[in-house]
N, C-alpha and C positions, 0 to 999 in steps of 0.2 A: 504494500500500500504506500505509496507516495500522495506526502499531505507537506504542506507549508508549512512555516516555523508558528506564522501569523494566524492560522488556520484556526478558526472560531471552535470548532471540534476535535480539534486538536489531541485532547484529553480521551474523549471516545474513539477517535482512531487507535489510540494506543491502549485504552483499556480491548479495546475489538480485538487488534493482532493479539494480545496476549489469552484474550480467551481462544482463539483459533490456534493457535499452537499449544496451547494446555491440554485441546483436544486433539491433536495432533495432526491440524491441518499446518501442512509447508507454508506459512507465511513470514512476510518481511515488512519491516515499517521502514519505510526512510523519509526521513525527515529534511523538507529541505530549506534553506535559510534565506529570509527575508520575504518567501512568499505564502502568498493567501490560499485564501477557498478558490479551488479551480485553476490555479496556474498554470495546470495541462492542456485547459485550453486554449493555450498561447503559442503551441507549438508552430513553429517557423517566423514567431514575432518576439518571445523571448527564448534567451540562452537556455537556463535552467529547463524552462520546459521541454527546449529540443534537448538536450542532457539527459533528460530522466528517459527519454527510449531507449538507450541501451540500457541501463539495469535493470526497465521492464523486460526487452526484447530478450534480455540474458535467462530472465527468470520463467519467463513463461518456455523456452526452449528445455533449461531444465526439465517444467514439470510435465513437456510434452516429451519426452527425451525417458523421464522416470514412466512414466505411462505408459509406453509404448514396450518398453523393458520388463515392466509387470504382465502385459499380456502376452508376453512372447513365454 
């Protein structure tokens, strides 16, 4: 989950990832600096948000990579 520093939920993004890994779903929180609610949807108008597709892009290849390994 990628969420802003400034991000008003802030607080429930991070109580969420820890209850999803308590249950042992593969999650991550990255926390990124100086930005808000949504800053994803800025991609190709700011840095940060073009930034953050690759450790999405990394992550979801993982879990489609672990996926794929379990049904084989």
């Amino acid at each position: 989950m990628h969420v802003g520093e400034d991000e008003v939920l802030l607080d429930d993004s991070r109580r969420f990832v820890e209850h999803a890994v308590a249950a042992g779903v593969d999650a991550e929180l990255d926390v990124w600096e100086g930005m808000v609610h949504g800053f994803l949807g800025g991609i190709g108008r700011l840095a940060a948000s073009t930034e953050a597709l690759d450790p999405i892009g990394s992550f979801l290849t993982k879990c489609f990579n672990n996926s794929a390994t379990q049904r084989n």
